[in-house]
N, C-alpha and C positions, 0 to 999 in steps of 0.2 A: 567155916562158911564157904565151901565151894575150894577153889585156887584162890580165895582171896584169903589170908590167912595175915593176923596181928601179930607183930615184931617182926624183927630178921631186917634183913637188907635184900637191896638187888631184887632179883625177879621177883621173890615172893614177898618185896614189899607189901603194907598196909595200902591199900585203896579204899576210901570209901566212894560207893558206885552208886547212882541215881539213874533210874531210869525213868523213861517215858515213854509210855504205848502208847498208840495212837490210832484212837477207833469212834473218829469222828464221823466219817463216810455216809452218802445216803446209800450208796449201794444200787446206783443208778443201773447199771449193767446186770444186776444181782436182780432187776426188777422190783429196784430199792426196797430190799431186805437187807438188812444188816450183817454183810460177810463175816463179822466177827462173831456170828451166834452159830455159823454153820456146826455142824457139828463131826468129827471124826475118833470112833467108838465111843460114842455114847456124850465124849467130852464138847464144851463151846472151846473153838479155837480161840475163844479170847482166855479163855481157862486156862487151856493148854501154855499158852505164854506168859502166865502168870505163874504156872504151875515152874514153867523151865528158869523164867527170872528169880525166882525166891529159891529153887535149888541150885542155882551156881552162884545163891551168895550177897546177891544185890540188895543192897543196904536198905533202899528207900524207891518208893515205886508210886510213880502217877500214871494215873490213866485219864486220858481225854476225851470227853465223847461229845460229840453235837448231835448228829440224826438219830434218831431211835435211841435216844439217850434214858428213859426212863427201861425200858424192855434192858437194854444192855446191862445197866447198873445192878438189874435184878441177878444178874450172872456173877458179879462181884464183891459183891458187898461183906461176902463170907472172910474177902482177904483183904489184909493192914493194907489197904493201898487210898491214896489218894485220890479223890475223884474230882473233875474238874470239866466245868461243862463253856462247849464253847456256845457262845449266843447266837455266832453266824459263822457256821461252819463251811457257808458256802462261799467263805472268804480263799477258803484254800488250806492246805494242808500246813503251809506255812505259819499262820497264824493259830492253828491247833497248836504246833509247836511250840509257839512262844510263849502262849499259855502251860504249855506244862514244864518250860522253862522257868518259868514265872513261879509254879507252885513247887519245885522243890526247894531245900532247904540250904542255907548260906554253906554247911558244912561238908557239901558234896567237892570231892576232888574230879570225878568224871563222869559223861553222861554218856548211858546208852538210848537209841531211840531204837525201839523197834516199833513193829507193824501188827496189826493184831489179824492182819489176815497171811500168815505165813503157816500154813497146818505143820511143819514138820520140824519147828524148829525145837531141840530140847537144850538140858543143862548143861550138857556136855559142847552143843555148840557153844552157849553162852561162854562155856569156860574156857574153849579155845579164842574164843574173840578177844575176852577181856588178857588172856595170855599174848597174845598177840598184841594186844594194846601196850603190853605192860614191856614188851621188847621189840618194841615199835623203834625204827632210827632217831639218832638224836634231831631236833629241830622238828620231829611232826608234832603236830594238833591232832590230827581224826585220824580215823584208823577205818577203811572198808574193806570188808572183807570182795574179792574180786573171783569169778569163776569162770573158767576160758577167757578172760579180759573183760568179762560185761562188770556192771555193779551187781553187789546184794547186800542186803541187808541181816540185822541188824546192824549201825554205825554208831563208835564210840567217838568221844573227842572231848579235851582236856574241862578244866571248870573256867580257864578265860578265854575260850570260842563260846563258850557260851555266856560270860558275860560281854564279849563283845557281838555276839548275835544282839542281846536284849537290849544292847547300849544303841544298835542298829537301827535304820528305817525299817517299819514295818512288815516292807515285804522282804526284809533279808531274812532268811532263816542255814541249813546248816548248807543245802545247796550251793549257795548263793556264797555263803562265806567260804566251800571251796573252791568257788570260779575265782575267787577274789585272791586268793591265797593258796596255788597250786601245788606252792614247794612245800606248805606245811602238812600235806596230804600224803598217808601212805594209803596207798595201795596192797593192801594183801591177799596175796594171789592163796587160794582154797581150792581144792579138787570138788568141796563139799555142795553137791548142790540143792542142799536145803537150804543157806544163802539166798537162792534167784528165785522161789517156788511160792510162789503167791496164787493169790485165788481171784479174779478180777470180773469173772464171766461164766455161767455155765457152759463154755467150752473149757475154761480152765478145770474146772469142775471134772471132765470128762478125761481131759489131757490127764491128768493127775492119776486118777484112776485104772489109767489104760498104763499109765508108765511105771507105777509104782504100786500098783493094787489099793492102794489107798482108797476108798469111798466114800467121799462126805455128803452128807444129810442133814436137811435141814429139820428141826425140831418143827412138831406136827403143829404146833399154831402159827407156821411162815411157812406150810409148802407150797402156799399159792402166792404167787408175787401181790406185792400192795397195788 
């Protein structure tokens, strides 16, 4: 399964990896459409991250959706994954999170969270992240990946940040737990910047395009904003 590979010691220890996507969004900027349906060739970028997650390996997979959660679901439901609807998504991103904290299973050793509006991210990212996780300094918890010094995502981080997120006040989520705990954070600095490339606005839309030829399009029953 990917670099995650059973026996041995050392780097290529056993990990079992949980993830959570998270594509709760109304997609406010988007002209509330659902950025996770955009499409680039032909595929929903929530696909596409589903498609990169289960190829480098990842054991067990939740996806969280609140806005447009019936339409979304219809994109997924082909794949073993999890689905878990937030009631009030317009709680914040944080408490998407904790719900998909919530639905994975006692037997996960680490979590990944990614984003389901990242068009560009594949397996082979995944594989250098959870590699990087896996030869992260001694004393870290989370692990981001970092490009020119900004954030990007996706971010990993041990199975007790994340019981102590759930053990948490409500509004802690992974954020919050690295404000709290700055020495247990690595930083991993990437050239790669598929990391920072999300889609937030149809200028990102265009940004994208113009940088990277990439074009995404929305599927013909959302080209009109709601």
């Amino acid at each position: 399964m990917g670099c995650i590979l059973k026996g041995g010691g050392g780097l290529y220890s056993r990990l079992v990896v949980g993830a959570v996507l998270l594509a709760a969004g109304s997609g406010s900027r988007m002209g509330n459409r659902p950025k996770s349906l955009l499409e680039l060739g032909g595929v929903p970028l929530i696909r596409r991250q589903l498609i990169a997650l289960s190829g480098a390996g990842v054991d067990e997979l939740v996806v969280v959706l609140g806005h447009h959660a019936e339409r979304i679901e219809l994109a997924v439901r082909d794949f073993p994954v999890t689905v878990v609807r937030n009631p009030d998504p317009d709680a914040g991103q944080v408490s998407s999170l904790r719900l998909g904290l919530q639905a994975l299973s006692p037997k996960i050793d680490t979590v990944l969270v990614a984003l389901a509006d990242q068009p560009l991210i594949n397996s082979q990212d995944i594989n250098d992240l959870i590699g990087a996780y896996k030869k992260r300094p001694a004393g870290a918890q989370v692990v981001q990946p970092t490009v020119d010094d900004q954030p990007g995502n996706p971010v990993m981080f041990s199975g007790e940040v994340r019981e102590q997120i759930l053990a948490g006040e409500a509004r802690i989520g992974c954020k919050q737990w690295q404000s709290a705990h700055p020495e247990a954070v690595h930083r991993w600095a990437s050239t790669n910047q598929r990391y920072r490339t999300d889609v937030d606005s149809p200028e990102d839309i265009e940004a994208l395009a113009t940088r990277t030829g990439h074009r995404l399009r929305w599927p013909t029953d959302l080209t009109e904003p709601a």
